[in-house]
C-alpha positions in Angstrom: -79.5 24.3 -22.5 -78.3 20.7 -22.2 -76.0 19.5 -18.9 -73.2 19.6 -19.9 -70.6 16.4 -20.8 -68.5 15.1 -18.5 -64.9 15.9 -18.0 -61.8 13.5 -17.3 -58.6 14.5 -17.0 -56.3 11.0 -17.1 -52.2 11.4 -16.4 -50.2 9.2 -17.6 -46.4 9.4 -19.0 -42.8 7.9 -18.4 -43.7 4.4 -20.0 -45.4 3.2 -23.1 -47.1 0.7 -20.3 -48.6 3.7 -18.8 -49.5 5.8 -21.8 -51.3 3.2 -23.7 -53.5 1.6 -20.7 -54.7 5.2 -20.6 -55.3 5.4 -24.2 -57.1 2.7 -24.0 -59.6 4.3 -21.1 -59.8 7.8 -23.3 -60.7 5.7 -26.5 -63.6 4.3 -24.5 -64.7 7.7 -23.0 -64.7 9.1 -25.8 -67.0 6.3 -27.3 -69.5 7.0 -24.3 -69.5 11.4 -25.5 -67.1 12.4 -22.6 -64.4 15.2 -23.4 -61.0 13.4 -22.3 -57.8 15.7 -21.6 -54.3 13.7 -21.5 -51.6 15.1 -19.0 -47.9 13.7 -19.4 -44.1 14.2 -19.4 -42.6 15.1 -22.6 -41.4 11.0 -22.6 -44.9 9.6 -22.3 -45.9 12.2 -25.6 -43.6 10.3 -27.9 -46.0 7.1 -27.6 -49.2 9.7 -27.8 -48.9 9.5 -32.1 -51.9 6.8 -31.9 -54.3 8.2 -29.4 -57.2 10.3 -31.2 -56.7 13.4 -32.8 -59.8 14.9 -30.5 -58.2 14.6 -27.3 -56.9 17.2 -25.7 -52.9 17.1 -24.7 -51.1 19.0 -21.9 -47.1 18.2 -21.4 -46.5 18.9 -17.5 -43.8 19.4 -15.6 -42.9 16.4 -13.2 -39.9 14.5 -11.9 -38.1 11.9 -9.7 -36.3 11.2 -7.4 -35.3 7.7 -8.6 -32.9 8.8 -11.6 -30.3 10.9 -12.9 -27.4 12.5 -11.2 -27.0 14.7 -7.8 -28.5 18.1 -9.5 -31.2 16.4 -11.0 -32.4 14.9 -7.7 -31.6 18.3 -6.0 -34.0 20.2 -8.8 -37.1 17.5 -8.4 -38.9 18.7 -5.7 -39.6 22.0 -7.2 -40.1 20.6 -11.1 -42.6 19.2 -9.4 -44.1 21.8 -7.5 -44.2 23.8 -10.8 -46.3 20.8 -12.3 -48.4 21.1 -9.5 -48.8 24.5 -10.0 -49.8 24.1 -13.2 -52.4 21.1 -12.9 -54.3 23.0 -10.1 -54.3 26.7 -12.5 -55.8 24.3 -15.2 -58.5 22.2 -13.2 -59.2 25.5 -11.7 -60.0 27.5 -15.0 -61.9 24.2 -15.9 -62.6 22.0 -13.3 -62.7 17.6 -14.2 -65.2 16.1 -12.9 -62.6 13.0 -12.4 -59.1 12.6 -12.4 -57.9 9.1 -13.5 -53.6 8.5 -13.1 -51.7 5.4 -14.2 -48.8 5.5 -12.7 -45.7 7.3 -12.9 -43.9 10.5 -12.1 -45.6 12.6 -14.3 -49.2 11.8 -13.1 -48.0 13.3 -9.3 -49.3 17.0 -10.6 -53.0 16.2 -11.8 -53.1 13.6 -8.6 -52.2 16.2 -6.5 -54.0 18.9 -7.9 -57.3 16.5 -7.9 -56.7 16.0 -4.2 -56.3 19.5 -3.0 -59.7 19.9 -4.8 -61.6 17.3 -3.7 -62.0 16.0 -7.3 -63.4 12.6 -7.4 -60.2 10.4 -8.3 -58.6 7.3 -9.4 -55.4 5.1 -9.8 -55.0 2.2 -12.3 -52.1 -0.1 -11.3 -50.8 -2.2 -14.2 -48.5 -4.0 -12.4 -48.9 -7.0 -10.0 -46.9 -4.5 -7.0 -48.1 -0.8 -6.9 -45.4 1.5 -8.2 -44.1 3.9 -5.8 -46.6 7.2 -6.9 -49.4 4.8 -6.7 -48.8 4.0 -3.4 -48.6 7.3 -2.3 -51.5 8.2 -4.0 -53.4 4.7 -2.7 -55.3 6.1 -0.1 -56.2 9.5 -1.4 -58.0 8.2 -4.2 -61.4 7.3 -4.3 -60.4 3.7 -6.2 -57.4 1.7 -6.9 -58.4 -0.2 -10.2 -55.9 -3.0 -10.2 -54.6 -4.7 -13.2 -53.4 -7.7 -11.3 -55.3 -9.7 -8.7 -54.3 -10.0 -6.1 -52.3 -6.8 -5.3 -51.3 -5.9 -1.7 -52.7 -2.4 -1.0 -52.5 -0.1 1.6 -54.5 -0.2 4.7 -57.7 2.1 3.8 -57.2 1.7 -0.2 -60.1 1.2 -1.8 -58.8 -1.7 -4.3 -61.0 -3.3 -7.6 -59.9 -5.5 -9.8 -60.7 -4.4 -13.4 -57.5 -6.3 -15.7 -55.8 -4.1 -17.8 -57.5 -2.3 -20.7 -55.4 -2.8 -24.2 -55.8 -0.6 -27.1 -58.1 -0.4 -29.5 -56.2 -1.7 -32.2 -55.7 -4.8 -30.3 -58.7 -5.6 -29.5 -59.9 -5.2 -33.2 -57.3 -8.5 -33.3 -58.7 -10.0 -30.6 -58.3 -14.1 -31.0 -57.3 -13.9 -34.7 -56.5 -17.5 -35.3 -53.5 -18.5 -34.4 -51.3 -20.2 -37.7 -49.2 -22.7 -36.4 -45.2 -23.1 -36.9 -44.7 -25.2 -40.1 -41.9 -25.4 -42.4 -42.8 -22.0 -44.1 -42.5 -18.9 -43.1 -42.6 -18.5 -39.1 -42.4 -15.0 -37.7 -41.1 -14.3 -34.2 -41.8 -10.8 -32.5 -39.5 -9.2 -30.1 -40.4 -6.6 -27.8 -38.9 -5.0 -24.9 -41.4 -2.6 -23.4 -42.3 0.8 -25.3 -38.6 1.5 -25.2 -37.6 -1.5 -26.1 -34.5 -3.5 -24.0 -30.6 -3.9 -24.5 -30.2 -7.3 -22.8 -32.8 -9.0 -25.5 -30.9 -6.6 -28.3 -27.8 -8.7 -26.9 -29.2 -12.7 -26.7 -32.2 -13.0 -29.4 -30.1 -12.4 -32.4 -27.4 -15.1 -30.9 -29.8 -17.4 -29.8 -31.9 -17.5 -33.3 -28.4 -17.7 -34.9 -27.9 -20.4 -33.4 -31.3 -22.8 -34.2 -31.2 -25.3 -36.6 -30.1 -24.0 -40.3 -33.5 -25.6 -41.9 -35.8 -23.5 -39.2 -33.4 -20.7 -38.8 -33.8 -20.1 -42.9 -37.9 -19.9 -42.5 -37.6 -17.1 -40.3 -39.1 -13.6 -40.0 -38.3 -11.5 -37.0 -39.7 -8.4 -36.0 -37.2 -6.7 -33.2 -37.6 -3.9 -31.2 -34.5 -2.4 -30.2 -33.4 1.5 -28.5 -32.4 3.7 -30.8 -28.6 3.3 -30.2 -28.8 -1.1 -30.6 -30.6 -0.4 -33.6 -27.9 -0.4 -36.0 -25.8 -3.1 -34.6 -29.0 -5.4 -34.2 -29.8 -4.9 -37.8 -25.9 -5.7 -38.9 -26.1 -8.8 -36.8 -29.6 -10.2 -38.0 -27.9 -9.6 -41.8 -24.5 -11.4 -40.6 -26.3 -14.9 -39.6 -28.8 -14.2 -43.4 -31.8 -14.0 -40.8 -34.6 -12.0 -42.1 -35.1 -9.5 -39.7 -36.8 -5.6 -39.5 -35.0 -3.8 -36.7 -37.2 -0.6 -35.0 -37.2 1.4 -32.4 -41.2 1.6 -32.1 -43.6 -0.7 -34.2 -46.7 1.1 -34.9 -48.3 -1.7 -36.7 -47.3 -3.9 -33.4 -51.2 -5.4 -33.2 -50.9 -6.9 -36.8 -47.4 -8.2 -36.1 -48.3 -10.1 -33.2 -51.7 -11.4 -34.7 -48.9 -13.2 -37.2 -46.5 -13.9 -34.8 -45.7 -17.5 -34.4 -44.3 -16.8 -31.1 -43.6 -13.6 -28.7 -40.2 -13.1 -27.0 -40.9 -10.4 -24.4 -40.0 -8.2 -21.6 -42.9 -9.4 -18.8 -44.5 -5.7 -18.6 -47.7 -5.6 -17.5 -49.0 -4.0 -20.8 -47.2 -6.5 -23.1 -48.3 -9.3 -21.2 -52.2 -8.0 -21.9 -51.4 -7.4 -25.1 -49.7 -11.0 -26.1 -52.9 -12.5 -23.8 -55.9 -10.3 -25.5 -54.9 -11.6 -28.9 -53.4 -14.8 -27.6 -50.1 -15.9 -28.6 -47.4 -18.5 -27.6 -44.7 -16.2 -25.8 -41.1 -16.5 -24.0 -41.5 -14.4 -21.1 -38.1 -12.5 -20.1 -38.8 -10.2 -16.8 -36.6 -7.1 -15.8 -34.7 -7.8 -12.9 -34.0 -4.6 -12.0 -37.6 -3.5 -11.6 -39.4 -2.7 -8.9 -39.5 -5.2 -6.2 -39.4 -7.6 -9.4 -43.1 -6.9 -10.4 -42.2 -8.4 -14.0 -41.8 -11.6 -12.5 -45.2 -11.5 -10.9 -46.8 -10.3 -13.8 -45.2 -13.3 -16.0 -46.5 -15.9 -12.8 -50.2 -16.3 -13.8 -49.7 -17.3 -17.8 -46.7 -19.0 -17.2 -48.3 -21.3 -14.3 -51.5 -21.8 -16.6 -49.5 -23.2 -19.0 -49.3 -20.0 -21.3 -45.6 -19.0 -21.5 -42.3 -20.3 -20.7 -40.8 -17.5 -18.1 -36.6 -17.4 -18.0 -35.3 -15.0 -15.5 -32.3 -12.8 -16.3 -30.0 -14.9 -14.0 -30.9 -18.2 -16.7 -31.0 -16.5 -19.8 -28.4 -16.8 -22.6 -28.6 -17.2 -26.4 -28.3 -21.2 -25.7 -31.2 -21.3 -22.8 -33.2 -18.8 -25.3 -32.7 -20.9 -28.0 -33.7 -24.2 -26.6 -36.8 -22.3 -25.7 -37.5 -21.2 -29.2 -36.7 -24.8 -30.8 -39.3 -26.3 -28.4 -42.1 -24.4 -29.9 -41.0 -24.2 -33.1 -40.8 -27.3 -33.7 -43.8 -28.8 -31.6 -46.4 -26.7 -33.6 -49.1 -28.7 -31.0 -47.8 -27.2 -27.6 -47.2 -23.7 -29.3 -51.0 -23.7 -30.8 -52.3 -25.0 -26.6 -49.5 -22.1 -25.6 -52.0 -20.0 -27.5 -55.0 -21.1 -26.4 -54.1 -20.7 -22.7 -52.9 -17.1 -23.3 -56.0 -16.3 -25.1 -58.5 -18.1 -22.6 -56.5 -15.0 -19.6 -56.8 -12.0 -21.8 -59.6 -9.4 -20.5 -61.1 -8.1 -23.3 -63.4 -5.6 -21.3 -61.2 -3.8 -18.5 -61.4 -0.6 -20.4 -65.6 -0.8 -20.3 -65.5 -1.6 -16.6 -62.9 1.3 -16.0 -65.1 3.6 -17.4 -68.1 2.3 -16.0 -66.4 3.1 -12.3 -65.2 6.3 -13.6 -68.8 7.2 -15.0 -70.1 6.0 -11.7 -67.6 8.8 -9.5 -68.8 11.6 -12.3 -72.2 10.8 -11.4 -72.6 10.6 -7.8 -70.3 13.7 -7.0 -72.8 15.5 -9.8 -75.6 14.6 -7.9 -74.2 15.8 -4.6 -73.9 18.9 -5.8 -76.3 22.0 -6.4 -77.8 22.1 -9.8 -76.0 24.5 -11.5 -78.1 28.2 -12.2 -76.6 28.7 -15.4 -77.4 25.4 -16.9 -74.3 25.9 -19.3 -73.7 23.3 -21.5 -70.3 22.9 -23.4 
């Protein structure tokens, strides 16, 4: 009988940022014959629609602390001792031979579970400041793959750069040539994370409304708003006669931004390898209320190579936006170099190294174990 292929269970949820690094790590795996298993919360699942169909899926119970009201926070500890439960039942009946998280609440159960094992594990950090389960986790993994360089780790972490993988639909539009704004049609893509962000739902619509009538009429936007700006977004783009398609999710995002002119975005990690990977001109708008402001230092490396123009919350309004907007519009020179810079900072090959350190683990904790008398093969 053959050895058997190797096993990776990879936890991920919460975030589209999360969900579709680790998409981008199973996609690979899967390329290289291993049997992949996704673990998340029932929020990461609604970003799972893309991933492929011979994946595995588990929803797990998680929680945090960080959110929601007093008896929410009271019932966390033991939503999460229920997922717990359940990772370690599950890499009991079948044991991983690693377990990969990417941040997030819902990867504290397969973490966990890996650690009371002794499975061979790992953290990927998007972000350019570990999240708050990733630094617990830090030092009780066997890597921390970082998607930012350089990232303060914890004393004993065992830190690696890698980048951050993108998806496989990106990379199939990996530096498509970039068309320059002219005086037909221009398209402008707005994204605010997977989930999509009420403050750029608020200022883009204003600040395109209020561009020059002669470029605001050769306009094409792409917005992605939540669910409840939708509507009002969509009645405001039609107000100011700006052609505009309002969505809660894009799933066709890689071929809109391969024709986007320019990128007005939220500064997470994952968009910001996304807009570099296939290189476009972007207006950077980080989240001030995240995390010891790690969309700022995400936004810092393209924006001081001359890749993006970064305005903080504190700055922003339709008028600041706008100026923004006109001076890459109309100086189709500095938006194609915005492009260049952008594409010259994309890592096109973090999800092969990822895989190549998780193959590594696999292999050296197969080898320090006995040969197995069965020789069972899956």
């Amino acid at each position: 009988m053959g050895r058997r292929r190797f096993y990776a269970l990879i936890a991920a949820g919460g975030t589209g940022g999360h969900v579709f690094s680790a998409q981008s790590l199973a996609e690979e795996l899967l390329q290289r014959g291993w049997h992949v298993k996704m673990s998340m919360d029932a929020r990461g699942a609604r970003f799972a629609s893309g991933f492929p169909e011979c994946i595995d899926f588990e929803v797990i119970s998680s929680a945090t602390f960080a959110r929601g009201g007093l008896l929410s926070r009271f019932s966390a500890p033991f939503r999460i001792l229920a997922g717990v439960v359940s990772a370690l039942a599950g890499m009991i009946a079948k044991r991983p031979d690693v377990v990969v998280g990417f941040g997030g609440y819902p990867t504290i159960p397969s973490l966990s579970g890996a650690w009371l094992l002794r499975i061979p594990s790992m953290i990927h950090e998007q972000n350019g400041v570990l999240g708050r389960v990733n630094r617990t986790f830090a030092r009780r993994v066997d890597k921390v793959a970082c998607g930012t360089w350089p990232l303060e780790l914890p004393s004993g972490a065992n830190g690696i750069h890698v980048g951050n993988p993108v998806r496989a639909e990106i990379l199939q539009r990996a530096g498509d040539e970039y068309v320059k704004p002219g005086k037909s049609e221009n398209r402008i893509v707005v994204i605010g994370g997977s989930q999509g962000a009420r403050l750029l739902s608020d200022v883009v619509p204003e600040a395109i409304a209020e561009l020059p009538e002669n470029l605001r009429h050769h306009l094409k936007v792409s917005h992605q708003a939540r669910d409840d700006d939708a509507g009002r977004v969509s009645r405001q783009y039609a107000a100011y006669g700006i052609a505009a398609e309002v969505e809660t999710f894009f799933y066709d995002i890689a071929e809109r931004l391969s024709k986007a002119q320019l990128v007005v975005s939220r500064a997470g990690a994952a968009s910001v390898a996304d807009i570099c990977v296939i290189g476009r001109p972007s207006i950077l708008i980080p989240f001030a209320a995240a995390a010891h402001d790690h969309q700022t230092t995400n936004a810092k490396p393209l924006v001081e190579a001359g890749g993006a123009i970064m305005i903080s919350e504190s700055e922003l309004s339709p008028s600041a936006l706008g100026a923004g907007m006109s001076s890459l519009l109309f100086d189709s020179s500095s938006a194609a170099e915005m492009a260049k810079v952008a594409l010259s900072l994309g890592i096109r090959d973090a999800q092969v190294v990822l895989a190549d350190l998780v193959e590594q683990m696999a292999g050296n904790a197969r080898r320090c174990k006995k040969t197995d008398p069965t020789g069972e093969s899956e």
